[in-house]
C-alpha positions, 0 to 999 in steps of 0.5 A: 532464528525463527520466523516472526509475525508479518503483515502484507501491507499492500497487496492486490489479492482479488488480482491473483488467479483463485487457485494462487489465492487459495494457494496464498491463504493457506501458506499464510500460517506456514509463513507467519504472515498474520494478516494482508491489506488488500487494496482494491482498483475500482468498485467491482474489485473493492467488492471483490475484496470486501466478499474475500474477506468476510471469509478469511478474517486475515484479509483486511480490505481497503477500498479505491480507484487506483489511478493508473487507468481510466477515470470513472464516470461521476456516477462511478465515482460516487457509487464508489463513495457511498460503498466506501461509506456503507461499509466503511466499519468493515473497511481498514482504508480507502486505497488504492487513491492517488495520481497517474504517474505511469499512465502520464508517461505513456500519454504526457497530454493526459490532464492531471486535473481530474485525478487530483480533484478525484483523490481530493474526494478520496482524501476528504472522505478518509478525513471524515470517516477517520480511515487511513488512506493508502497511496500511489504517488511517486516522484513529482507527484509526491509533492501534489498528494503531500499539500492535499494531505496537508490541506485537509490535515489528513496524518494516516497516510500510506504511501506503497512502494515509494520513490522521490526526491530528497526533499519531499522524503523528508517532508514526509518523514516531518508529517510521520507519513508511512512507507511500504518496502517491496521485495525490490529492496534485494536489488533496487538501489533507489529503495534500499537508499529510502530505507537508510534515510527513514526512521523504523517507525514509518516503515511497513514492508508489501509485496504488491503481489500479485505484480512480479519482480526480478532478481532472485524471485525471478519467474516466481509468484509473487508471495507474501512469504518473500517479505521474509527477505525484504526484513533481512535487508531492511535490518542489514541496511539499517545495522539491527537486529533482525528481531527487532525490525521484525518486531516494529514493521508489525507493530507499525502495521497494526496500529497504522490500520489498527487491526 
């Protein structure tokens, strides 16, 4: 069959070495990827974003502060919010928000306190402006981001690369929450088992590039051509047509960031 459309739902592009970025944007054609959502770490990289896309209309910007690193100063924080809400008609998302899962396993005395008062801001400020917001948020963290979301009613929620327990699956599927799949879904059993349990509809796919993963794309540059590959199980694990999910994962995509 030919290659349909597909969009990188979550994707770190201002991370890539420019000549892999250069390289990225002009295989996008060749590989019938029609836009990228490039979420941003701090303020400099949502910058950064912000100035790639004003030149390449595929790159769809999301601007945050990605919680595994240091928190920001209070200035920092809300030369971030006012960026976010000058420019926030050029802006698909605020993203990358959410809660230190990694950094605290490294250094459990770390106090999740800051962070989740730090995505609060986040998550009121995607409430007011109306913009869907994108989420890094695993495990027993899950829970915290869901009551946040639910507190202050805030549907248009993005959550990449997920992994949880049962039940706050299907808290999220209940609330019609969304979720990325990554490359790994060739070779993670945790992932495959959430794309059996999720419905179609709250599905995207993502590389996360320009992070790397194992298996057969070992060695490879992460590219959002390899999303080509995360459909083919998606439609395996799931019994349909390859069509068909090619057809809802971009759908879910351009409608969820509304582009």
């Amino acid at each position: 069959m030919s290659r349909s459309s597909l969009i990188d739902a979550h994707v770190h592009l201002d991370l890539y070495e420019p000549f892999e970025r250069e390289k990225i944007l002009q295989e996008l054609g060749l590989y019938s990827v029609e836009a990228l959502i490039s979420v941003s770490f701090h303020l400099a990289s949502s910058k950064q974003n912000l100035d790639i896309a004003r030149r390449d209309a595929r790159v769809k910007t999301a601007a945050g502060h990605h919680p595994e690193q240091e928190l920001p100063s209070e200035t920092e924080l809300n030369e971030l919010l006012v960026f976010i809400q000058r420019h926030h008609r050029e802006l698909v998302a605020i993203g990358e928000v959410g809660l230190p899962y990694y950094k605290m396993k490294e250094d459990p005395s770390l106090s999740l306190t800051p962070y989740i008062e730090m995505l609060e801001r986040f998550i009121i400020q995607s409430k007011q402006l109306d913009k869907p917001i994108i989420l890094h948020g695993i495990y027993e963290h899950a829970p915290i981001i869901c009551d946040l979301l639910e507190k202050h009613s805030v549907n248009k929620a993005h959550f990449h690369w997920f992994k949880g327990d049962k039940k706050t699956i299907e808290r999220m599927i209940e609330k019609g929450y969304s979720v990325s799949i990554t490359p790994d879904v060739l070779y993670e059993e945790e992932i495959q088992e959430l794309v059996k349990t999720y419905p179609i509809e709250g599905l995207m796919v993502e590389t996360d590039g320009p992070w790397r993963f194992e298996g057969v794309f070992q060695n490879r540059m992460t590219h959002p051509g390899l999303m080509h590959r995360s459909v083919e199980m998606i439609a395996e694990l799931k019994g349909l047509r390859e069509s068909a999910v090619y057809k809802q994962l971009f759908r879910n995509t351009k409608e969820f960031y509304g582009i």
